[in-house]
TIMI-20950 format. One line per field, with one value per residue (C-alpha): x, y, z; residue in one letter; chain; residue number from 1. Coordinates in pm, 1 decimal, m for minus. Example, Ala and Ser with C-alpha at 12.3 -4.5 7.8 and 13.67 -1.06 7.14 Angstrom:
<atoms>
east <- c(1230.0,1367.0)
north <- c(m450.0,m106.0)
up <- c(780.0,714.0)
res <- c(a,s)
chain <- c(A,A)
n <- c(1,2)
</atoms>
This chain:
<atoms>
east <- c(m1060.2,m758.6,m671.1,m1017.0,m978.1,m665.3,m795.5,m1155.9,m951.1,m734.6,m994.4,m1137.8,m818.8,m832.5,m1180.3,m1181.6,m858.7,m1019.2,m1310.1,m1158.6,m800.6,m646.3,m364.6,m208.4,m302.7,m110.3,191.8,240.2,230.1,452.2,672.8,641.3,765.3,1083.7,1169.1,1122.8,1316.1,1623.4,1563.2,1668.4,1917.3,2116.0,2152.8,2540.0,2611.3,2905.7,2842.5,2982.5,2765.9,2445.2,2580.3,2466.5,2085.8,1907.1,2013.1,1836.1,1477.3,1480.3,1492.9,1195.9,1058.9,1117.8,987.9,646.1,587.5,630.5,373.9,130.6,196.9,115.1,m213.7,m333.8,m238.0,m463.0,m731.8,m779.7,m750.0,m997.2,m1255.1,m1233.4,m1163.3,m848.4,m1086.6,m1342.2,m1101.4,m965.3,m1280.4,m1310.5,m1361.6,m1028.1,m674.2,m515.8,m205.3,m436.1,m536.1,m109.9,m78.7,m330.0,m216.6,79.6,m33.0,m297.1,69.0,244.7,16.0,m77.0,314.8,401.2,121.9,279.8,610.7,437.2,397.3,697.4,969.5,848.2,817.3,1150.9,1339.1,1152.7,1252.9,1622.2,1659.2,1769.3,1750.3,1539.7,1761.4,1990.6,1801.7,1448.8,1368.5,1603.2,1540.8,1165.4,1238.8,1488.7,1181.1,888.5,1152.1,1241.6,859.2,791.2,1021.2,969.9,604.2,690.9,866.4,707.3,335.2,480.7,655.6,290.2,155.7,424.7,351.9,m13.1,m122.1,158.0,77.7,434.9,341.7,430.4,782.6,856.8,806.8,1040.0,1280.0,1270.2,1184.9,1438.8,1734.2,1609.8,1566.6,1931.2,2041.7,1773.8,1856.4,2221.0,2087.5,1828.5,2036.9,2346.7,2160.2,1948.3,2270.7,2444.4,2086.4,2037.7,2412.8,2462.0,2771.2,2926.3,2623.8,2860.2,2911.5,2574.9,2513.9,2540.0,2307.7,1984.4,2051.8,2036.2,1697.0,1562.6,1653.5,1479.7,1141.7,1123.6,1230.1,958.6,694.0,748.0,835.9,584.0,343.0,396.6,378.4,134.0,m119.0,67.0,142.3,m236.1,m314.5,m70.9)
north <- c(996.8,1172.9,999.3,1124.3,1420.2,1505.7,1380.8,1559.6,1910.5,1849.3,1738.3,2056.2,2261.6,2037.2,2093.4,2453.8,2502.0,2276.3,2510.5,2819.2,2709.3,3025.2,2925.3,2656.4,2898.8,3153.2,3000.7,2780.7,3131.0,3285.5,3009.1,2935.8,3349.2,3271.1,2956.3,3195.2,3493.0,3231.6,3105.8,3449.0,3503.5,3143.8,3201.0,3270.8,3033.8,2803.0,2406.7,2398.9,2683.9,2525.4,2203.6,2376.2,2457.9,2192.5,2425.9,2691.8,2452.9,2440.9,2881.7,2853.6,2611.2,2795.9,3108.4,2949.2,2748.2,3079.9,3226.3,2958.4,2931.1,3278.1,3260.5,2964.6,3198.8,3486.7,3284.8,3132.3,3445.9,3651.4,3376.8,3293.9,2909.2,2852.5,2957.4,2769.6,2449.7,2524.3,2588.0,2225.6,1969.4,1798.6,1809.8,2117.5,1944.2,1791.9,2125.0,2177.4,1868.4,1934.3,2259.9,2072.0,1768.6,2040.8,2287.3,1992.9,1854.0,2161.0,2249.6,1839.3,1994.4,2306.5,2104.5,1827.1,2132.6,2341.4,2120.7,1968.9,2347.7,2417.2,2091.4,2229.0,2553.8,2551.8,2239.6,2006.3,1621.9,1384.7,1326.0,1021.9,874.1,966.9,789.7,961.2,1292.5,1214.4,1106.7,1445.5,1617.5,1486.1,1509.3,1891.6,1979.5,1834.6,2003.6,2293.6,2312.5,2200.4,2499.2,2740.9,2644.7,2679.6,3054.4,3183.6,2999.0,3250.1,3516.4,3533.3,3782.6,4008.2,4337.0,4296.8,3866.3,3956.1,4060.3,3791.3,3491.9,3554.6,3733.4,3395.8,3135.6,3148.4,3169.0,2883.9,2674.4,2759.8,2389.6,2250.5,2435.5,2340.2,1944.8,1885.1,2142.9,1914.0,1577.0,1735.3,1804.9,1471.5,1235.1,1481.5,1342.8,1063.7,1208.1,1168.1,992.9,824.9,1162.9,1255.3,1033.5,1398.7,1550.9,1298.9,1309.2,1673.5,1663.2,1378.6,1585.1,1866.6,1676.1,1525.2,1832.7,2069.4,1771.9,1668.4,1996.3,2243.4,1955.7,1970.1,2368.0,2432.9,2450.7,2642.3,2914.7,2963.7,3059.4,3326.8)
up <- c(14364.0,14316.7,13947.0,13842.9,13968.0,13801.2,13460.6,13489.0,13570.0,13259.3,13069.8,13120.3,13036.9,12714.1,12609.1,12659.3,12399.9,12159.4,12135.3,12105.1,12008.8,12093.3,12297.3,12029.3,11699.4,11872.7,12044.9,11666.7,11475.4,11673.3,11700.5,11350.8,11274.9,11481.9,11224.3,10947.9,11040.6,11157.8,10812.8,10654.4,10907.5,10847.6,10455.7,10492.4,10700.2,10732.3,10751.4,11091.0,11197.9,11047.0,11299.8,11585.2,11455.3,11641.9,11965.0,11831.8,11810.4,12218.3,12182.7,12007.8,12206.2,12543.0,12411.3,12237.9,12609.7,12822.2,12563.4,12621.8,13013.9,13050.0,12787.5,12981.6,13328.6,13158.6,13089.7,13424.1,13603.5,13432.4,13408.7,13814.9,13698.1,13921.7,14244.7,14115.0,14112.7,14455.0,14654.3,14530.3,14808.4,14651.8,14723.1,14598.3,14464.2,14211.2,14063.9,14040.1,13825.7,13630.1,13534.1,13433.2,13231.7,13005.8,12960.0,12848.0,12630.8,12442.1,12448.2,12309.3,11989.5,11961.7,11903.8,11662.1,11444.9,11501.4,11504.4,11098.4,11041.2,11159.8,10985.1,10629.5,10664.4,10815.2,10553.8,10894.2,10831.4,11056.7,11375.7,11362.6,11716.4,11722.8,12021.7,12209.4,12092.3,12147.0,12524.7,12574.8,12396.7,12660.4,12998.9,12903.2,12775.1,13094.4,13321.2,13202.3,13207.8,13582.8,13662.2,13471.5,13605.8,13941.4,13862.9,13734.7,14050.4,14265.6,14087.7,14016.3,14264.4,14149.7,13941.8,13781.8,13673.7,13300.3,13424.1,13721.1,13577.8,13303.6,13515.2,13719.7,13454.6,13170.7,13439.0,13663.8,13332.4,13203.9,13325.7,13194.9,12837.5,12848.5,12919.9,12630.6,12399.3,12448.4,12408.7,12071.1,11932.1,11966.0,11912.1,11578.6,11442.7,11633.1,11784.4,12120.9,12277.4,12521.8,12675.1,12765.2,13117.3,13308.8,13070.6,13150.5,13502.7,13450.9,13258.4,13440.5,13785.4,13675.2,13588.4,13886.1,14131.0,13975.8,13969.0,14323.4,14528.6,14376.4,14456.6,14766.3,14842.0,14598.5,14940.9,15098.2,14790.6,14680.8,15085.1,15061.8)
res <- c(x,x,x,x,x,x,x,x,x,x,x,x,x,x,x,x,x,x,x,x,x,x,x,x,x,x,x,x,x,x,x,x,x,x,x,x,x,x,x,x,x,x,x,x,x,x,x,x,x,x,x,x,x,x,x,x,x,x,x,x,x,x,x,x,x,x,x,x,x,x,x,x,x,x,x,x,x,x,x,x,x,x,x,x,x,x,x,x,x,x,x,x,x,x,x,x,x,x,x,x,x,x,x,x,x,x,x,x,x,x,x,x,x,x,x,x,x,x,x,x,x,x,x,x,x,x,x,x,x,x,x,x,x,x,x,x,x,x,x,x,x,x,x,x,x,x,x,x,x,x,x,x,x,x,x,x,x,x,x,x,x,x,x,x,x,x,x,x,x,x,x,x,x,x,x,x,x,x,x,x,x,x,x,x,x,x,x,x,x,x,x,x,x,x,x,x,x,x,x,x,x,x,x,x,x,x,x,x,x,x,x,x,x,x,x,x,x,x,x,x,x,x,x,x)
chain <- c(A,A,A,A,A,A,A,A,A,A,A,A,A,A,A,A,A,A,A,A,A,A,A,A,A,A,A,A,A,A,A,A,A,A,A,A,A,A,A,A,A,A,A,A,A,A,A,A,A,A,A,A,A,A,A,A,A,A,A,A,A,A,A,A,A,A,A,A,A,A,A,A,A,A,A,A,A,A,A,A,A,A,A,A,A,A,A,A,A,A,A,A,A,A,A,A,A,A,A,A,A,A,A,A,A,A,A,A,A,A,A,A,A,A,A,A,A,A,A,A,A,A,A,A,A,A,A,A,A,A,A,A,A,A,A,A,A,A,A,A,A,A,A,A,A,A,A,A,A,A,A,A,A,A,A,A,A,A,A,A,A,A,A,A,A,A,A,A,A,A,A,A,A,A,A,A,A,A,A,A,A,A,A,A,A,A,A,A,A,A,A,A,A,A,A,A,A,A,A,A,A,A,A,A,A,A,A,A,A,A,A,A,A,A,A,A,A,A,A,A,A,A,A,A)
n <- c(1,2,3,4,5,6,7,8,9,10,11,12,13,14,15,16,17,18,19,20,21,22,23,24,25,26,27,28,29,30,31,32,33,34,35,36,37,38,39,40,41,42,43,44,45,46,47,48,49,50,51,52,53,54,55,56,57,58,59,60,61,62,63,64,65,66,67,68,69,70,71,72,73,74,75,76,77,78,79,80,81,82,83,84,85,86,87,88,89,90,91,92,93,94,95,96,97,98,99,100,101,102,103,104,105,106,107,108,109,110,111,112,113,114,115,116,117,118,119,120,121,122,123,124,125,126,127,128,129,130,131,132,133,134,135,136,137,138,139,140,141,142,143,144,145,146,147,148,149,150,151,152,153,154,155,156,157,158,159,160,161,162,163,164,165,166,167,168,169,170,171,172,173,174,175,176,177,178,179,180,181,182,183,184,185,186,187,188,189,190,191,192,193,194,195,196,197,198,199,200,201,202,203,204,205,206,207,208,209,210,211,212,213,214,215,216,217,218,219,220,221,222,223,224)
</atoms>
């Protein structure tokens, strides 16, 4: 009951941005903007200053997954769907995860398309170990669509939500930016990956502290 639960409220979340594809045309243009404009900017670069590029990809990324957390926040406030899920008969936790698995997934598309957008235009190679940077790439999208679903969850019934969460986001997730910048840095050369044990626990912490605990109070939040 739960399992189907979970996968008929993201199915939902899934179907509805198919139809209207708002939240993923958006998030990708904007996104896609960013690329452009560091494009201009990094002209004059220096080859050791063009090194550090890849650390710029998870700035974008942050940015374009705060856009789409607070679209898909928007969305389900105006239309009454979040009370509609918890008045439910179903355990509330489920309507958490959900959230979660539908803001990762449309944040794992945004990146399908921003981060070919962003090697093309910044003239980056493919990184040296995909698979890892495709694991640091699901554990951060992850994390922080953990922790940013549970921030708009806090703040919903505030009138100042548009300032909160990213008053509270983009600080709390400074660890988790250090941890997957670090990692995407040394998996894109192939550099000092023996260094980098701290760095997963760090990013493997973070997914599991913001999938577990919010899980757990997310009863007790939407009473409040």
């Amino acid at each position: 009951m739960y399992l189907r639960s979970l996968f008929v409220l993201t199915s939902k979340d899934l179907a509805i941005e198919f139809r209207t594809k708002t939240l993923f045309v958006s998030a990708v243009t904007f996104a896609g903007l960013l690329v452009v404009l560091f494009g201009f900017s990094v002209s004059g670069w220096s080859a050791f200053e063009l090194h550090s590029l890849p650390s710029i990809l998870w700035v974008l990324i942050f940015i374009a997954g705060y856009l789409g957390l607070n679209r898909q926040d928007d969305k389900e406030r105006w239309d009454g769907a979040l009370l509609g899920a918890l008045m439910a008969p179903i355990d509330r936790s489920v309507v958490f995860y959900a959230r979660v698995l539908s803001n990762t997934l449309f944040m794992v598309l945004i990146e399908l398309v921003l981060v070919p957008v962003f090697m093309v235009v910044l003239r980056q190679s493919v990184p040296q170990v995909p698979m890892l940077f495709i694991v640091a790439m699901v554990l951060c999208t992850l994390g922080f669509m953990a922790l940013g679903t549970f921030l708009t969850s806090v703040a919903s019934a505030s009138n100042l939500r548009e300032i909160v969460v990213p008053i509270l986001l983009f600080p709390l997730a400074i660890p988790l930016f250090l941890a997957v910048q670090t990692i995407t840095q040394a998996v894109w050369y192939a550099s000092g990956l023996g260094f980098l044990t701290a760095w997963w626990a760090v990013l493997v912490g973070y997914a599991v502290l913001f999938l577990v605990m919010p899980g757990l109070l997310f009863e007790i939040l939407v009473e409040v």
